[in-house]
C-alpha positions as CSV (number, residue, x, y, z in Angstrom):
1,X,-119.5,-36.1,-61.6
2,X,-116.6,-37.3,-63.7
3,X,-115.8,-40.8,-64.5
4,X,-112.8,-42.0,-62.6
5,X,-109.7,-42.6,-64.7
6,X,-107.8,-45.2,-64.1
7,X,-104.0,-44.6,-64.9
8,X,-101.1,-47.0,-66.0
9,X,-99.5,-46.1,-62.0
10,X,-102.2,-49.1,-61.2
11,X,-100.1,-51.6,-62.5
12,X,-97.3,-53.5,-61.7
13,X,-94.3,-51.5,-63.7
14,X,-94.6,-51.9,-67.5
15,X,-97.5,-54.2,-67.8
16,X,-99.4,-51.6,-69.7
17,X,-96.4,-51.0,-72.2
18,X,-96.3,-55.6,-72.3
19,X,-99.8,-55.4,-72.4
20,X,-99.6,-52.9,-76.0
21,X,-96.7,-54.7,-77.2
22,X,-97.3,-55.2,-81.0
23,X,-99.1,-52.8,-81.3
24,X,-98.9,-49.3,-84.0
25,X,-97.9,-46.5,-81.5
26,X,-98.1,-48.0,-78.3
27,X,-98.8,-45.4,-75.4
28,X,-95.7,-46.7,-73.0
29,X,-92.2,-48.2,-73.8
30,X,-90.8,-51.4,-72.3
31,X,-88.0,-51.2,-69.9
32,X,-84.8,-50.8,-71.6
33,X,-83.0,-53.4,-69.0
34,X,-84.0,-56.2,-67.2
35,X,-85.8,-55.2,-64.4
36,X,-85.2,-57.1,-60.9
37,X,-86.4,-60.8,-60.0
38,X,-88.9,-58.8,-57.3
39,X,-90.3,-56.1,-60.1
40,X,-90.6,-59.4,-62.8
41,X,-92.2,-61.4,-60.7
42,X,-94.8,-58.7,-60.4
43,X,-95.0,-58.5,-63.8
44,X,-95.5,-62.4,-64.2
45,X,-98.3,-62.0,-61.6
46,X,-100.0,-59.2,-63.5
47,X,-99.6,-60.8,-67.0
48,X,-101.5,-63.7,-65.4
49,X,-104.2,-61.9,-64.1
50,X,-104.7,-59.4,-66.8
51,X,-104.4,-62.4,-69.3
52,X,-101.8,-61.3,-71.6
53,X,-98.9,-64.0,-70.9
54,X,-98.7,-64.5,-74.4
55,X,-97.7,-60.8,-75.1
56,X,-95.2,-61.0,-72.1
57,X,-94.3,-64.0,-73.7
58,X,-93.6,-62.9,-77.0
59,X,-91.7,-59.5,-75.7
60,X,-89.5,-61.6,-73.8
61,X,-88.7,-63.6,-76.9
62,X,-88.8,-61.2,-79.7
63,X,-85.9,-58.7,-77.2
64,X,-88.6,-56.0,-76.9
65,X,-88.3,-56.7,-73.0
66,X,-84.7,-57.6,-71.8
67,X,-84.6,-60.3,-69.4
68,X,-82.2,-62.6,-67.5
69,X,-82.4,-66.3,-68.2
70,X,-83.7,-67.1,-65.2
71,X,-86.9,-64.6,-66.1
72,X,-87.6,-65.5,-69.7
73,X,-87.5,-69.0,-68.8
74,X,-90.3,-67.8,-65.8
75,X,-92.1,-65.7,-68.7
76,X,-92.1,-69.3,-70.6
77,X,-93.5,-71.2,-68.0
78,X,-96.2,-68.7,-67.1
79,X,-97.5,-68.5,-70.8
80,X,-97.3,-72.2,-71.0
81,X,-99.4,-72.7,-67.9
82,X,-102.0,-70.7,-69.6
83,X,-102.1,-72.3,-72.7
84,X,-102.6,-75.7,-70.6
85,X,-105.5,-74.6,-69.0
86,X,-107.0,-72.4,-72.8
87,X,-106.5,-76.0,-74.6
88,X,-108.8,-78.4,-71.7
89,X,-111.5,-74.9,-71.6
90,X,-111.4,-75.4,-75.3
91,X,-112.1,-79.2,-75.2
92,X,-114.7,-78.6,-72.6
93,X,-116.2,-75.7,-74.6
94,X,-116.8,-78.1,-77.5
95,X,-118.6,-80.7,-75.2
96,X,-120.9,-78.3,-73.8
97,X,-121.8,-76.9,-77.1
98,X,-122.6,-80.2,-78.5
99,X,-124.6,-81.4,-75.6
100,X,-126.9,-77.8,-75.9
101,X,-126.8,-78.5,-79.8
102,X,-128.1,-81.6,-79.2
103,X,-131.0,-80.4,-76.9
104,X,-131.8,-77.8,-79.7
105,X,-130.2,-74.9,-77.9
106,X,-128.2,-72.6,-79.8
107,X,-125.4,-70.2,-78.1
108,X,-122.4,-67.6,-79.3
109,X,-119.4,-68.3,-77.6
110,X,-118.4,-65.0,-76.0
111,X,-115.3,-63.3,-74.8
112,X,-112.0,-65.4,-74.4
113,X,-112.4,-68.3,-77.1
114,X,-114.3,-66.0,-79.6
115,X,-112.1,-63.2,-79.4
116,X,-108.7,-65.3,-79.4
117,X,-110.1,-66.9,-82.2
118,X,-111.6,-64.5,-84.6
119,X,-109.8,-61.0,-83.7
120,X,-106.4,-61.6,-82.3
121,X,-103.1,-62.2,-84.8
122,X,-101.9,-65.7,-82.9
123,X,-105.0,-67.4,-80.7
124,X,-101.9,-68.1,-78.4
125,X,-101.8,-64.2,-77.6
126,X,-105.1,-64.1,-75.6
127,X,-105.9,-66.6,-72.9
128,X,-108.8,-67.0,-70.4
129,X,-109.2,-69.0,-67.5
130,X,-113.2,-70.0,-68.2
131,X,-115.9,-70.1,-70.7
132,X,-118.6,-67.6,-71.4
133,X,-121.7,-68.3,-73.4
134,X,-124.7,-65.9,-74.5
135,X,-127.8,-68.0,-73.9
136,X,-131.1,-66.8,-75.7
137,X,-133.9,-65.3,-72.3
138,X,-136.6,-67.5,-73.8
139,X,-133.9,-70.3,-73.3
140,X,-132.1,-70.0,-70.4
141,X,-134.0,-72.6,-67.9
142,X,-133.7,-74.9,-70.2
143,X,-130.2,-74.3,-70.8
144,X,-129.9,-75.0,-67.1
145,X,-132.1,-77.5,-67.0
146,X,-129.6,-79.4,-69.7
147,X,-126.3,-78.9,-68.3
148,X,-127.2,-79.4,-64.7
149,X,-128.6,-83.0,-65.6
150,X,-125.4,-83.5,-67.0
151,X,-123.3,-82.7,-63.3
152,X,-123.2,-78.8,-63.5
153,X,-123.9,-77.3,-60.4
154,X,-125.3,-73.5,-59.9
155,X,-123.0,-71.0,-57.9
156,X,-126.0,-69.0,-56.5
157,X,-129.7,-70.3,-56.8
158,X,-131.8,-68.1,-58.6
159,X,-133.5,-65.5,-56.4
160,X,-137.3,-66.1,-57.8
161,X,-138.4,-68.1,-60.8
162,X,-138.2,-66.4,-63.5
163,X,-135.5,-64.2,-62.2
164,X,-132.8,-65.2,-64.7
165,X,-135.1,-65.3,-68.3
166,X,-136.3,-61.7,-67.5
167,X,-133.5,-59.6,-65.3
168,X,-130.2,-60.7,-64.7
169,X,-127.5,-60.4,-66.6
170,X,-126.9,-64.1,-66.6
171,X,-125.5,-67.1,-63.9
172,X,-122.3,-69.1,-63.5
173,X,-122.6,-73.0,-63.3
174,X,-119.7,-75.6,-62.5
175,X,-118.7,-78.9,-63.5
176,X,-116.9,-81.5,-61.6
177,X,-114.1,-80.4,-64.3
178,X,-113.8,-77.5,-61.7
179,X,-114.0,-74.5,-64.1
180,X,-116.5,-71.5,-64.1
181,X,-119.0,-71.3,-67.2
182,X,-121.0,-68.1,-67.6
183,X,-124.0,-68.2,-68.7
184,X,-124.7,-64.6,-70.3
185,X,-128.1,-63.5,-71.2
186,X,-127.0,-59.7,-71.6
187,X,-123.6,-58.0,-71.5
188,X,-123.7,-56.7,-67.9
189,X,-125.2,-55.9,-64.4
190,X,-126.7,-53.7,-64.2
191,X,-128.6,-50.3,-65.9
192,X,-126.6,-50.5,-69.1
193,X,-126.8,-54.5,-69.7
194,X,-131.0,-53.8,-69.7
195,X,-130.2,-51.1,-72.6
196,X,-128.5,-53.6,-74.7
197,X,-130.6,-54.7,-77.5
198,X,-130.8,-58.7,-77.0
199,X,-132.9,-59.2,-80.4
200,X,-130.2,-57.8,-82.4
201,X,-127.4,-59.9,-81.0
202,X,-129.5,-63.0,-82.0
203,X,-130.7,-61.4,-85.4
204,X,-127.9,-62.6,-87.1
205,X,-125.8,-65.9,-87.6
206,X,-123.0,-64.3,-85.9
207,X,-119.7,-65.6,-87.2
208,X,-118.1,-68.9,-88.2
209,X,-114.5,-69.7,-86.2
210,X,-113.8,-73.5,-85.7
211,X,-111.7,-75.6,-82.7
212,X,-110.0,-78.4,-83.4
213,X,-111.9,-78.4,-86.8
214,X,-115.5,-77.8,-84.9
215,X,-117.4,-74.7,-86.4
216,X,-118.7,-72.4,-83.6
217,X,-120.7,-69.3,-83.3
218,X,-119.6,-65.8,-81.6
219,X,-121.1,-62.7,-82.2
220,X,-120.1,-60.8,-85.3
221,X,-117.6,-58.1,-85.4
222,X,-119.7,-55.4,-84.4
223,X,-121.4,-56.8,-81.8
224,X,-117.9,-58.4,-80.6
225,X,-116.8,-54.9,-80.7
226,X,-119.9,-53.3,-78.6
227,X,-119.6,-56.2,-76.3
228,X,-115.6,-55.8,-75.9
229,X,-116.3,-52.1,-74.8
230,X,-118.8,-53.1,-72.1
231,X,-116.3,-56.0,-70.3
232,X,-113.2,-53.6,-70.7
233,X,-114.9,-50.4,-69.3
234,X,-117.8,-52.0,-66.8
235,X,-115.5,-55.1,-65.9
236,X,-112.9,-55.2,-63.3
237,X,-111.4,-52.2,-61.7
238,X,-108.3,-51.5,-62.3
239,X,-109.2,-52.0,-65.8
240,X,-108.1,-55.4,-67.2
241,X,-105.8,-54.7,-69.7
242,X,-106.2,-57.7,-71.9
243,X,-110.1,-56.8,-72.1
244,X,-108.8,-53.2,-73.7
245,X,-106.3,-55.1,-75.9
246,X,-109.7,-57.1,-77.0
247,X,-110.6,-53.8,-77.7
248,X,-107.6,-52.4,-79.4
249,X,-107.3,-55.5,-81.9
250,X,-111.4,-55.1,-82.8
251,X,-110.1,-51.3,-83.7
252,X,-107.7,-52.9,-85.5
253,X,-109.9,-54.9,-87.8
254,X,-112.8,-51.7,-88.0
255,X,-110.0,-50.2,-89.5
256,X,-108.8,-52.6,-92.1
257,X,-110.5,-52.5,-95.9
258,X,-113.9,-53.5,-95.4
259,X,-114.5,-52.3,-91.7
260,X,-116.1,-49.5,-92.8
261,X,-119.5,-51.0,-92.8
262,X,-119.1,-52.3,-89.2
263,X,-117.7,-49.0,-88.1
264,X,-121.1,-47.6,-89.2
265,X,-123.2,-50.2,-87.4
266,X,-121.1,-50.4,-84.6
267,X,-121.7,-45.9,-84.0
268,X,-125.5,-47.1,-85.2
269,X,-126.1,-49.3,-82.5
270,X,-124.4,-47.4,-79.5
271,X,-126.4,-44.4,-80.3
272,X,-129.6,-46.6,-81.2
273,X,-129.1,-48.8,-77.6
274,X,-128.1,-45.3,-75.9
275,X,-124.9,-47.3,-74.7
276,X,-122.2,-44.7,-76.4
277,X,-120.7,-43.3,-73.1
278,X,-119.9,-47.2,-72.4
279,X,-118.3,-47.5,-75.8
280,X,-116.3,-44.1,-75.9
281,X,-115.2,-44.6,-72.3
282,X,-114.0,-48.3,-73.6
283,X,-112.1,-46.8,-76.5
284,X,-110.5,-43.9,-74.8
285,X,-109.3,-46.1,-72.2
286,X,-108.0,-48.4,-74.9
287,X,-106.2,-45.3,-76.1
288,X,-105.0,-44.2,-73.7
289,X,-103.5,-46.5,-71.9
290,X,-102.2,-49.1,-74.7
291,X,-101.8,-46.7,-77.5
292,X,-102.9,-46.8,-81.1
293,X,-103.1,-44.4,-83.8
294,X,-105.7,-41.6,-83.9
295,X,-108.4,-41.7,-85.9
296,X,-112.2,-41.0,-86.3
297,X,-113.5,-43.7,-84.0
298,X,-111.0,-42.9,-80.9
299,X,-111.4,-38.7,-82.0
300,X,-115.0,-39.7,-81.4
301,X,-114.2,-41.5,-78.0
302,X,-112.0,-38.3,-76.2
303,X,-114.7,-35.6,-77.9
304,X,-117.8,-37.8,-76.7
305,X,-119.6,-35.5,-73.3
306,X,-121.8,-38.3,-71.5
307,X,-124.4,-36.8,-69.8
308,X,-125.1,-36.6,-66.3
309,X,-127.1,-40.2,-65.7
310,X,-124.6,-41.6,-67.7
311,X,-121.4,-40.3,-65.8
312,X,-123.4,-42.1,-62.2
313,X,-123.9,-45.5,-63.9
314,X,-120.3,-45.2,-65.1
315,X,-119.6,-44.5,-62.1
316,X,-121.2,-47.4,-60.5
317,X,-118.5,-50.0,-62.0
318,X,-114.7,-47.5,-62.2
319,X,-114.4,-48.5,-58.6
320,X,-112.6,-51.7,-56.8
321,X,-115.3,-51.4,-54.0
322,X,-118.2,-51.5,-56.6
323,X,-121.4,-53.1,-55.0
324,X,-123.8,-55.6,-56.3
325,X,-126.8,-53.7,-54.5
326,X,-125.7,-50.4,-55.9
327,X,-126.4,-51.6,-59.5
328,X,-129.3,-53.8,-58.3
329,X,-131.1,-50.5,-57.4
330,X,-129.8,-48.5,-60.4
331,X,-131.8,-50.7,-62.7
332,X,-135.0,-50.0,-61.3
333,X,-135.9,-47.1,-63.2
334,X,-135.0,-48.9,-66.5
335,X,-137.2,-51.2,-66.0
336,X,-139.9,-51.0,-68.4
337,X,-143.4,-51.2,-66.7
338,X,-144.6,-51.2,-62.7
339,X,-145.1,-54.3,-62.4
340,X,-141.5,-55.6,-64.0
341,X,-139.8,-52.9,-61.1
342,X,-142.2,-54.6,-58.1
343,X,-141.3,-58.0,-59.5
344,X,-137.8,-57.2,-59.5
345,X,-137.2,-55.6,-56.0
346,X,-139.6,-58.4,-54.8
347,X,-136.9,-61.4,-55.9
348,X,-134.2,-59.2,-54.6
349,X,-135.5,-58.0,-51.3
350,X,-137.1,-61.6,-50.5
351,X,-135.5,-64.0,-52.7
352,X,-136.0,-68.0,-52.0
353,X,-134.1,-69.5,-48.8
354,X,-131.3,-71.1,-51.7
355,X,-130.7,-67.7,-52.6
356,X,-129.2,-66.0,-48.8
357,X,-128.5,-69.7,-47.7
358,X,-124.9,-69.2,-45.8
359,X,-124.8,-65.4,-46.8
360,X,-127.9,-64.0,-44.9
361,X,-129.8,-64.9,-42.1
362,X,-132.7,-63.9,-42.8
363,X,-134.3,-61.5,-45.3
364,X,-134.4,-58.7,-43.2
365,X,-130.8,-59.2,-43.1
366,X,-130.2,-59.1,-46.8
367,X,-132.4,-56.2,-46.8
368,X,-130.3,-54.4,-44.5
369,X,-127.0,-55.5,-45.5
370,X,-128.7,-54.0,-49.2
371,X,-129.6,-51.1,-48.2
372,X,-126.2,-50.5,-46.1
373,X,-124.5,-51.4,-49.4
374,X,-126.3,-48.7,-51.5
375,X,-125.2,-45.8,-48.7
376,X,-121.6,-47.0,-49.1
377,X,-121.0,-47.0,-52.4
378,X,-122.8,-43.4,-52.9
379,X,-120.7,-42.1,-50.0
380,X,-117.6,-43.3,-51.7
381,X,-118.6,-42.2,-54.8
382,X,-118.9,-38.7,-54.0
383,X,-115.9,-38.8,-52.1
384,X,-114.2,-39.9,-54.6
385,X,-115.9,-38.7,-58.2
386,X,-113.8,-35.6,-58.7
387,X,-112.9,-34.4,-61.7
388,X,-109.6,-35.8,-63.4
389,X,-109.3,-38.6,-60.5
């Protein structure tokens, strides 16, 4: 069962050649003439939702992508827009972190902020539209317990006490500010966020970047990188394509003098966590569809076989139908003991009236809408699965 490929034909025409501008041997050229106001405006749309305004931005400006005025005034405004909205998340990131701080409660900033911050050329080249913040298991509830004191709201109650320090990949509270803040306690959903080895992110002190002259935490680069390759290959589907320029620019810097040691415990830790199809799907994809030059770690990516378990729960997330309850029930097995699987299924199956309120019924309901869920999703994953789709 092959993993399903997605191809640059699922984007608007020449976001994946904007999306690699910059880069050494990018995989698709830019139009050569301004395309039409109908085509660009598709391209605004999908350099705002793939989060890579700045690099339309800087086409535009640089001449790599002709334009009317009309458009590079419209590429302007979108990349401006953004950079609104990056600079009040920023300011709200650094209340949040110093009202956890002062609690006790240490957290790396993730994704967006960390990334923009730490791996691309100009922070102005990566935006995000909310925050993202890996919260230590053993302190999660009272992570929650702090923030929602201070007017942050839950988006889905927990489904049994406990549920969030020992299972889920994490929860998503909101502030009367009105933006999203992700709470991770692993990478993912799912069987491959249970692989990840939470101890070693934390072992650490991460790495220093500061915010209007604020020191923060993220990851370090090797554990930037692993988690890059999770978000770009497990994330959205069609792939985001900023999430596999994250990816590109972390190759970037394994390659540079001194990345030799995190190359080594970046291949250490995939094959250690047993996460490499994850990673060599992520980097091929990066590859392929952005560009780059070749070298051991993306020669390592397109030679790399996964085997068959790991082709199914790659499968479970290279689909725009992907289902919650699909990956709910593929993490059963990985669970570690009996009782942690009973527990699990338990919370799921009959979760607290919070949890279904407005969504379910009842719990036979949710059960049945599950199990109706799981059937879809394998039917349309063997229909689809073939090899080369």
């Amino acid at each position: 069962m092959a993993r399903m490929l997605c191809g640059a034909g699922e984007y608007p025409a020449g976001l994946a050649a904007v999306a690699a501008h910059r880069l050494p041997e990018p995989a698709h050229a830019l139009p050569a003439r301004p395309p039409s106001d109908d085509a660009f405006d598709a391209l605004v749309r999908g350099a705002a939702a793939h989060r890579v305004t700045g690099l339309l931005a800087a086409a535009v400006r640089e001449g790599a992508l002709p334009t009317t005025a009309e458009q590079a005034r419209r590429a302007a405004a979108a990349h401006r827009a953004g950079q609104l909205r990056v600079l009040a998340l920023e300011q709200q990131l650094l209340a949040v972190t110093a009202l956890l701080a002062g609690h006790g409660l240490g957290v790396r900033v993730l994704k967006g902020a960390a990334l923009a911050h730490l791996d691309h050329p100009d922070p102005a080249l990566r935006s995000f539209g909310d925050l993202d913040l890996l919260v230590r298991p053993a302190e999660i509830d009272r992570v929650v317990a702090v923030l929602s004191a201070a007017g942050f709201r839950r988006t889905l109650a927990e489904p049994r006490p406990g549920f969030d320090r020992r299972f889920d990949k994490g929860l998503t509270m909101v502030p009367d500010a009105g933006y999203e803040l992700d709470l991770h306690r692993t990478f993912v959903l799912g069987p491959w966020g249970r692989l990840v080895d939470l101890d070693a992110l934390w072992s650490g002190p991460g790495q220093e970047f500061t915010v209007a002259g604020r020191p923060l935490r993220a990851l370090d680069r090797p554990h930037r990188f692993l988690h890059a390759c999770f978000h770009a290959a497990l994330g959205d589907w069609p792939l985001r394509l900023g999430s596999l320029r994250d990816v590109a620019e972390l190759l970037r810097g394994l390659r540079s003098p001194g990345g030799a040691d995190d190359t080594a415990r970046v291949r250490a830790a995939a094959a250690g966590w047993g996460v490499e199809a994850v990673v060599t799907a992520a980097v091929a994809d990066a590859h392929r569809l952005l560009g780059g030059p070749d070298d051991a770690l993306t020669g390592w990516a397109r030679g790399f076989v996964p085997s068959r378990r790991d082709e199914r729960w790659l499968a479970l997330h290279t689909r725009a139908d992907k289902t919650f309850a699909a990956q709910a029930l593929a993490t059963v097995p990985v669970l570690p003991r009996w009782r942690d699987r009973a527990a699990y299924l338990y919370a799921l199956a009959l979760p607290q009236r919070g949890y279904t309120a407005g969504r379910h019924r009842t719990p036979a309901a949710r059960l049945a809408y599950a199990v109706a869920q799981v059937r879809a999703g394998r039917s349309r994953r063997g229909a689809r699965d073939e090899p080369g789709g």
